[in-house]
N, C-alpha and C positions, 0 to 999 in steps of 0.2 A: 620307516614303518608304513605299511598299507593301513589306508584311516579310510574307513565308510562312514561317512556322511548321512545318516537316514533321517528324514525329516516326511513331513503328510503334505502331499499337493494332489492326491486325484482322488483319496479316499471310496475307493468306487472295490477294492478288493475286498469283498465281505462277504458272506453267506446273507445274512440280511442285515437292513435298515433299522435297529431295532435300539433304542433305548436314547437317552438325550445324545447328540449332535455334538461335538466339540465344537466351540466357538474361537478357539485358538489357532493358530497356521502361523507358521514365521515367515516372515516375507524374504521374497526373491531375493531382493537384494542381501537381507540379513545372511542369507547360506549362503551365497556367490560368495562376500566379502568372505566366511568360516572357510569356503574351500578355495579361496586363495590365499588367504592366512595360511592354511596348512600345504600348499604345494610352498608358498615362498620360505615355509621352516622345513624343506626336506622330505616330506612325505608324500607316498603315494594314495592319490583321492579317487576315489570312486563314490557316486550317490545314489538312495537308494530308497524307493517309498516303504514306509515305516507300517507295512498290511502283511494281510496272510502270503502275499506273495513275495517276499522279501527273502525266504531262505536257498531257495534256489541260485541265485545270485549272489547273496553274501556265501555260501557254500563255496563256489568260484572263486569269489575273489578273497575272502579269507580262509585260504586251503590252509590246513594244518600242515605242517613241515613230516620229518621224518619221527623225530623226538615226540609230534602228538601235541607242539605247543600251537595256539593259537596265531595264524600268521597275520595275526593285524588286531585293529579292535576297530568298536564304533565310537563314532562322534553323535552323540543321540541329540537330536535337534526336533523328537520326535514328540508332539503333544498328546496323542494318541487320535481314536475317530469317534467313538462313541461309549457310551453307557459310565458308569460311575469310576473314580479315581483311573482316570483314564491314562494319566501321566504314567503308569506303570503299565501298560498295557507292552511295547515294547522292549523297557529292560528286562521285564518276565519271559519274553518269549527269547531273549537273547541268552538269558541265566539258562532257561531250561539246554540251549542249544550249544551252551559250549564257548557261548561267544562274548569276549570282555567287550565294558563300552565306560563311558565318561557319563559319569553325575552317581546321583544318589540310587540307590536300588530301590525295588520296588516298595521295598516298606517305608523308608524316605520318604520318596515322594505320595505315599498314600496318605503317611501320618501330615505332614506338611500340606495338602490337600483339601482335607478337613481339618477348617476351623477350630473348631470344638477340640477336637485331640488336641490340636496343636496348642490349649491353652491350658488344658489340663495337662499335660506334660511341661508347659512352661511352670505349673504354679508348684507344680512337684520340685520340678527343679531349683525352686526360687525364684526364679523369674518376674517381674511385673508384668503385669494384662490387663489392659480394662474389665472394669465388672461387666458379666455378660449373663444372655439367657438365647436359649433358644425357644424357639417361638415356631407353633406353627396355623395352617389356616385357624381360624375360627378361636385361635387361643387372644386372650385380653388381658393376662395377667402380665404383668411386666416385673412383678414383685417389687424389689427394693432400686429400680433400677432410675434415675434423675436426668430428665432432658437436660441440654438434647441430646439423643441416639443417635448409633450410626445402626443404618440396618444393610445386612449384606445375606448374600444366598453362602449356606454352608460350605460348598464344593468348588462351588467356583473363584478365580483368577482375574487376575489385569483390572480389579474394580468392577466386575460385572453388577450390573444391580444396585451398585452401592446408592445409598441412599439418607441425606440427615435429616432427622425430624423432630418436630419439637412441641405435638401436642400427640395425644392419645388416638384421636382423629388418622392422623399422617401416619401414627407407628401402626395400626390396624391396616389402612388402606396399604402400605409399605412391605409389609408381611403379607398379605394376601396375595401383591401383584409378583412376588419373589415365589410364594410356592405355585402357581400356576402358569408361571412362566418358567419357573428352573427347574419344576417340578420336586423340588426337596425343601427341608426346612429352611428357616429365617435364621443367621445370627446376630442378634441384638445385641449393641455392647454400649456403655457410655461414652460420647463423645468428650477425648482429650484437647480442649481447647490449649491451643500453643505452637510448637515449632514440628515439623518430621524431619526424621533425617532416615538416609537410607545406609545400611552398613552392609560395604560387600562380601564377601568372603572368598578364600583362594587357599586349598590345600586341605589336609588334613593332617590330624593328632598335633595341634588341636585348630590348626590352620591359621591364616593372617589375615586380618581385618586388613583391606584397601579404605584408605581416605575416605572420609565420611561425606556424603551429598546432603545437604541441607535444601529444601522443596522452597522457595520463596514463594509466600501466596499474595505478594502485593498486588492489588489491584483485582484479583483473582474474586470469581463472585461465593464460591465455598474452597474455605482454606481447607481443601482435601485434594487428595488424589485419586480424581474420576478415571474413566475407563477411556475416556476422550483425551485426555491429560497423556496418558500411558501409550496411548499408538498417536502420539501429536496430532489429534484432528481436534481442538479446542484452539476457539480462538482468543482464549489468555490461560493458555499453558504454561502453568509456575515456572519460573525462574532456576536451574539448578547450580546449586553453589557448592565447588567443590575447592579446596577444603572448606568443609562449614566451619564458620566461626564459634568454635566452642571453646571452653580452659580446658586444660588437662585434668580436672576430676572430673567432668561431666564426659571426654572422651575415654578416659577408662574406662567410666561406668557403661557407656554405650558399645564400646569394646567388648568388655568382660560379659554383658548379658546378651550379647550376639551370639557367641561363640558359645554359649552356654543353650540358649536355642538350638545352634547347629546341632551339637551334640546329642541333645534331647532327644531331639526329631530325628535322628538316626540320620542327618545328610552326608554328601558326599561330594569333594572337588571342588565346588564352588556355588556358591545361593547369595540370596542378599536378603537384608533382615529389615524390616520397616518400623521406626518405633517412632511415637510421639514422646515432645518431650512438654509438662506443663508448662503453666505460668511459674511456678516454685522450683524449677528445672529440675521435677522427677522425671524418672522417663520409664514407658509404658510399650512394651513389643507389643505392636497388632498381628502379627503374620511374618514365618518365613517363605520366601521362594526357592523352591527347591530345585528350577532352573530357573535361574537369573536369568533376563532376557540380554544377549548379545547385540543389539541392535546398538546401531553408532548412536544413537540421542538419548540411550537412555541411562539411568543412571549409573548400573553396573561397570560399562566399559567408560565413563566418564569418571571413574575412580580409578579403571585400573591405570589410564592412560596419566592421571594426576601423580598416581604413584611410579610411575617413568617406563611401564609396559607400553610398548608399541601393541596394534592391534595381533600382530601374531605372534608376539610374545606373550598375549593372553591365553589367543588359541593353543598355541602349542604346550603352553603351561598348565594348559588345561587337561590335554595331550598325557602330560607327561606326568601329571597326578596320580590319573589312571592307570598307567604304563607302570609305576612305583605300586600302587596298591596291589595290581595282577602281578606283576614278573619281579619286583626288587628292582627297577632299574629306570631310569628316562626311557623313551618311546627316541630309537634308531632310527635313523636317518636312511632315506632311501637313497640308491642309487642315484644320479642325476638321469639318466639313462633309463630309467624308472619311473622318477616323476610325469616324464613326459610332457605334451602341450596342456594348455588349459582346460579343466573341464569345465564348463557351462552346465548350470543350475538349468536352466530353460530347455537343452536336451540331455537331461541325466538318465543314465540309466534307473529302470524302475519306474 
């Protein structure tokens, strides 16, 4: 199958500069590895910046056949460039255009995006969440809520902002520097002193938990997971322990309220779910990701690889999620003669 790779490296195709900045971009090498993952499982790669100038080229290279079906799809690796729930910025312009792609749609990743939704849909569900509030400048009420706090910016990802505090002092000064820097509100939640663990997910109706990552915060100066933690630039970045050491009713129960998030948040193919578990081993979801990050260190692909996927047998499975939800079918193998030589992320098309 012909697989477009779109992902944001020049972000410069835009009418204007206008609204917050994405602060996300997958690196080089994370897309290199995805498109050679998907040439060494058979398929033909093309890549593609994920802007207003993208349809012209995916137009080419995913030319509809005779029959009007779509000749290829995307591999969306695309975090978007600007302004709010940006992470749908591309499968929307894809949906409009005709054109399948891998992960979750646009209402996925907006609901999984914001915070707030995403806890109110958890508590709907049944779900646990810590107690939470949003908070914005100038606001003091914390209501019913017991240091310490975690305080995080609504919208944003990979720990931006995050912040633990544990007087009145810290959670005002913490919220103020969140709306003026992210320019949106605070979400305030109570701090789950205890264990994290990350649950990946792979498929749908109703999809397969991968082995569970356990965050080791030994030695570590806040047992969380910073934004520095998450792109490895911390120098005592947790421990990741895969399989976590848990019994079999604490991994049901972290199983079963995974998947029960997925579902919620409307995702799609694959995410990973981050839940605290107490000292009394309840366990409390903080957040889904509605694109799991593929990067070789992090916990996602450190699960799939525990559960005996080789790296392109993630990709492709990834591939072929998609490929099942659009057509009824795995995602076809291309021609060898087809694949052709390697593409190179550093001169991609787009």
């Amino acid at each position: 199958m012909r697989i477009a790779v779109v992902r944001n490296r020049k972000n410069t195709e835009v009418i204007a500069k206008f609204g917050r900045p994405c602060p996300e971009i997958y690196g080089k090498q994370s897309v290199q590895r995805v498109i050679d993952a998907l040439r060494e499982g058979g398929h033909e790669v093309g890549v593609f910046e994920g802007d207003m100038g993208m349809f012209p080229s995916l137009r080419e290279f995913l030319a509809p056949g005779a029959d009007g079906r779509p000749g290829g799809l995307v591999f969306n690796m695309s975090y978007g460039i600007q302004g709010d729930c940006r992470y749908t910025h591309v499968p929307a312009m894809l949906e409009m255009a005709g054109i399948p792609y891998t992960g979750s749609s646009p209402l996925g990743h907006a609901l999984a995006l914001d915070k707030v939704v995403t806890k109110v849909l958890m508590i709907e569900a049944g779900v646990p969440t810590p107690a939470f509030k949003v908070m914005g400048r100038g606001d003091r009420n914390r209501g019913d809520l017991r240091f310490p706090l975690v305080v995080k910016p609504r919208h944003e990802s990979s720990s931006f902002g995050l912040r633990l505090v544990n007087t009145a002092e810290e959670l005002n000064d913490a919220v103020d520097l969140i709306v003026d820097t992210y320019e949106q509100d605070a979400l305030v939640e109570e701090y789950i002193d205890g264990r994290e663990i990350a649950v990946g997910i792979l498929g749908n109706n109703p999809g397969q938990c991968l082995p569970l990552v356990e965050m080791d915060f030994t030695g570590c100066d806040v047992a969380m997971m910073t934004h520095a933690d998450k792109t490895h630039k911390s120098s005592r970045e947790p421990t990741r322990v895969c399989p976590a050491p848990v019994d079999d009713a604490l991994g049901n129960e972290l199983r079963r309220i995974s998947l029960a998030t997925f579902k919620a948040c409307h995702c799609r193919d694959y995410a990973r779910v981050d839940i605290r578990v107490d000292r009394a081993g309840r366990p409390f979801v903080l957040e889904i990701n509605s694109m799991a990050s593929l990067g070789w260190g992090g916990a996602y692909v450190m699960a799939a690889r525990q559960a005996g996927h080789s790296f392109t047998e993630l990709v492709c499975g990834i591939v072929d999620c998609a490929s099942m939800r659009y057509f009824g079918e795995r995602a076809a193998k291309s021609a060898p003669e087809m694949v052709g030589a390697s593409v190179q992320e550093d001169s991609a098309e787009g």
